[in-house]
N, C-alpha and C positions, 0 to 999 in steps of 0.2 A: 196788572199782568196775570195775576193770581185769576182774578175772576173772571177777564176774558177768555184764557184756559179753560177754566171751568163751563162756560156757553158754550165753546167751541165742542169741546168735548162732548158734554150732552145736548149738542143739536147734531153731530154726527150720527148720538147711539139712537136720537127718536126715528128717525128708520129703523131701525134693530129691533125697535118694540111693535113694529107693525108686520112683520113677519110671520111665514105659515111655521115654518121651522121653529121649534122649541126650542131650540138649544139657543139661538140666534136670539131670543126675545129674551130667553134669563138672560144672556150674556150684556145686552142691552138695558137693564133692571140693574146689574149689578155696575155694569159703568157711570148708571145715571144717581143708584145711592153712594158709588165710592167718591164719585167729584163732588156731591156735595156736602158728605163728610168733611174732604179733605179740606173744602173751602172753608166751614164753620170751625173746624181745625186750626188754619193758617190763620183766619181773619180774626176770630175770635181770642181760641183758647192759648194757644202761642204768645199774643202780645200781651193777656193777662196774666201771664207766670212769669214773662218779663217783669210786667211792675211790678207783680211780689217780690219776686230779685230784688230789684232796686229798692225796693222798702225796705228790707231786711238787711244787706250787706252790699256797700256799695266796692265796688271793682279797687278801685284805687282810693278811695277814700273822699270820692269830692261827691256831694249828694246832690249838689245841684244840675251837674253834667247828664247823671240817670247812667245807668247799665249800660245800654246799647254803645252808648258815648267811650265808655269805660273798658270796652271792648276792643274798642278801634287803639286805645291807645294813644300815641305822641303822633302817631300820622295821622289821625284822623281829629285832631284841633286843629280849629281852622288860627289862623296867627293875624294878629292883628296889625292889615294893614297893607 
């Protein structure tokens, strides 16, 4: 979802960049470096600070579950069965 967002978005702004209007072309420049920030942001550096978390200090104390698991809580184990 994350990354087809991010196509969407910068195939709307490559029109933007072909434009006589200056203002329209940076604006276009700047939507096409902020989406893919945002993406190398979410995809990357977000689920690497997760693991660190979970290396460090586990949520409730089970290491095998991981953070994200430890997050959810009693509602989010699945129950056997």
């Amino acid at each position: 979802a994350v990354a087809s967002g991010c196509v969407t978005t910068c195939g709307a702004a490559v029109f933007l960049l072909f434009c006589q209007i200056r203002i329209f072309t940076r604006f276009g420049q700047v939507l096409v470096v902020n989406m893919l920030c945002s993406l190398v942001f979410a995809l990357l550096w977000i689920p690497a600070v997760l693991e660190l978390r979970q290396k460090r200090a586990p949520l409730n104390g089970d290491a095998e579950e991981g953070y994200a698991m430890g997050l959810l809580g009693e509602e989010g184990r699945q129950t056997g069965g």
